[in-house]
Residue, then its C-alpha position, 0 to 999 in steps of 0.5 A: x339837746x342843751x340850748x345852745x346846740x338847738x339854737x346853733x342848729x336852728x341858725x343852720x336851718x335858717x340859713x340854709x332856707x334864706x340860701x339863693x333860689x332861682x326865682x321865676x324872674x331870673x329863669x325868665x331874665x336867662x335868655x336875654x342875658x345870654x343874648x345879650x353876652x353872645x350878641x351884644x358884649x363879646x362883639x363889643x369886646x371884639x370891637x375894642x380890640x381891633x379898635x386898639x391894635x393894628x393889622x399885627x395885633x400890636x397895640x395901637x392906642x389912638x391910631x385908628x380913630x385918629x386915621x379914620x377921623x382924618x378921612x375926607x369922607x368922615x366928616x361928611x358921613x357925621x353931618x349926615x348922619x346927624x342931620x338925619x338923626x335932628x330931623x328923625x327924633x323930633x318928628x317922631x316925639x312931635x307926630x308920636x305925641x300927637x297921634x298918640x294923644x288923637x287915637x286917646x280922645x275918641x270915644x268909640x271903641x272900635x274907630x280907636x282899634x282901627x286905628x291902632x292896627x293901621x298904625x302899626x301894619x307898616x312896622x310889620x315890613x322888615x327894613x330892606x322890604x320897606x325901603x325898597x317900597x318907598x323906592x317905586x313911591x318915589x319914582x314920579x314915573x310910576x308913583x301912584x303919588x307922582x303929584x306930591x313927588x314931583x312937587x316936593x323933590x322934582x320930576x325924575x328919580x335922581x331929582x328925588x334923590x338928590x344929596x340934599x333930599x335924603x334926610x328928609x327921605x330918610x325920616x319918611x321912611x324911618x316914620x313910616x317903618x317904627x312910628x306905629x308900633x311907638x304911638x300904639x305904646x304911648x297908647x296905652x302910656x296915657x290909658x295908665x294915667x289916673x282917670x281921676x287926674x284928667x277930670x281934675x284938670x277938666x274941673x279945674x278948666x284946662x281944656x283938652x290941649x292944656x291937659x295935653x300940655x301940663x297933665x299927660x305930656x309930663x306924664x309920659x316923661x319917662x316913656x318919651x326918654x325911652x322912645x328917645x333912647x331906642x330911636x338914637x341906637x337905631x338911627x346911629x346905624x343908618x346903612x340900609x336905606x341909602x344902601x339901596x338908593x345908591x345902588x338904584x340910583x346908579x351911584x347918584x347917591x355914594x357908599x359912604x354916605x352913612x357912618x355905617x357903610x363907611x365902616x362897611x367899605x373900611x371893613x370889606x373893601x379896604x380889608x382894614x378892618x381895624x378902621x372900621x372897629x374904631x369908627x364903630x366905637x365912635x358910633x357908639x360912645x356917642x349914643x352912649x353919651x347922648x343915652x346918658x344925657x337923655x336918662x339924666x334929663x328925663x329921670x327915666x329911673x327915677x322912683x315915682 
């Protein structure tokens, strides 16, 4: 064979050995990618439609965001809402940190296992189960925390539940339900710092709050934005808890208190489900945008 042919010949077998195989990886990435494309895009894509159009499938362009923003319910829905949503992500990164950084300095082993299981058992609850536990806490009537209650909020249940006890609520009930399983992971976000980090600082004299402060804190930069991000998603879509506090309270507190049960009421008590689809899209072009500003700020892609 001439040595063109074997060097055409070798290209060939070298191609095809550089041709694309299944990695490990992607046999690993495959079910979530379909999971992703069944529950995730094709209801997106489903959503925008109808957020488009109206009842007769005809586009609509702006119509539907526009009708549901002029609703006297709207308003009120995004102030809650985004109150709720200040109150929920500061106390959590502030508490989060800070038990985090807590459980880090023990020293005994077994006390920092104790804890880390203590922690995360009330995010084994599933959402509905949780909320109506903290129902029969915040009753003063059979409470085993009747003191506490009665002091903070008032002396019957629909004193608790008042209007402008529910964000603070909420973000107990929030806390209680995800903080665990968040601490356990900053946990082991400040085991993965360099030993040899700490004790320079030590050396150089900060003390353990000024560590905190200018060493792991900043460390954990990318793991806050993370917590951050999946915290904005889940709190956009508050229905669950006062979902079940006005049906115990007996329409003290309204259906419409939340984006999410105003799109439910739209959809399903209003058949109008094309209003519904556009304030689902509000919902989520804004935790878009404040997931955007959050991965700028904190670099969460960044290579180190």
């Amino acid at each position: 064979m001439s040595a063109p042919a074997m060097a055409a010949a070798g290209s060939r077998a070298g191609s095809r050995s550089r041709a694309w195989r299944p990695a490990a990886g992607h046999v690993f990435v495959s079910g979530y990618v379909v999971l992703l494309v069944a529950f995730g895009l094709v209801p997106t894509a489903y959503a925008l439609n109808l957020a488009f159009t109206d009842a007769g499938g005809r586009f609509a362009g702006l119509a539907n965001f526009v009708r549901t923003a002029q609703d006297h319910r709207f308003l009120a829905a995004v102030g809650h809402v985004g109150t709720y949503l200040a109150l929920w992500l500061v106390t959590l990164t502030v508490l989060v940190l800070a038990l985090a950084l807590l459980v880090h300095r023990l020293a005994a082993a077994w006390s920092r296992a104790v804890l880390r299981f203590v922690y995360y058992v009330p995010g084994a609850l599933a959402g509905a189960s949780s909320v109506l536990l903290w129902l029969f806490m915040l009753d003063p009537s059979v409470s085993p925390i009747d003191g506490v209650v009665r002091t903070l909020w008032g002396s019957t249940f629909v004193a608790v539940v008042a209007p402008g006890h529910l964000p603070w609520l909420f973000t107990i009930i929030a806390f209680w339900t995800g903080a665990g399983g968040w601490i356990v992971i900053m946990y082991g976000a400040l085991n993965s710092i360099p030993h040899e980090v700490i004790e320079a600082a030590r050396v150089d004299g900060a003390g353990p709050l000024r560590t905190a402060l200018r060493v792991q804190l900043p460390m954990l930069r990318k793991w806050i934005v993370y917590m951050l991000i999946l915290s904005l998603a889940a709190g956009t879509q508050l229905f669950v808890e006062p979902q079940l506090i006005s049906q115990a309270s007996f329409g003290v507190v309204g259906t419409d208190y939340s984006l999410n049960q105003l799109a439910y009421l739209y959809a399903f008590d209003q058949n109008d489900f094309n209003g519904s689809a556009a304030i689902a899209i509000d919902l989520l072009i804004v935790a878009l945008c404040c997931a955007g500003l959050f991965v700028a700020k904190g670099g969460l892609f960044d290579a180190d």
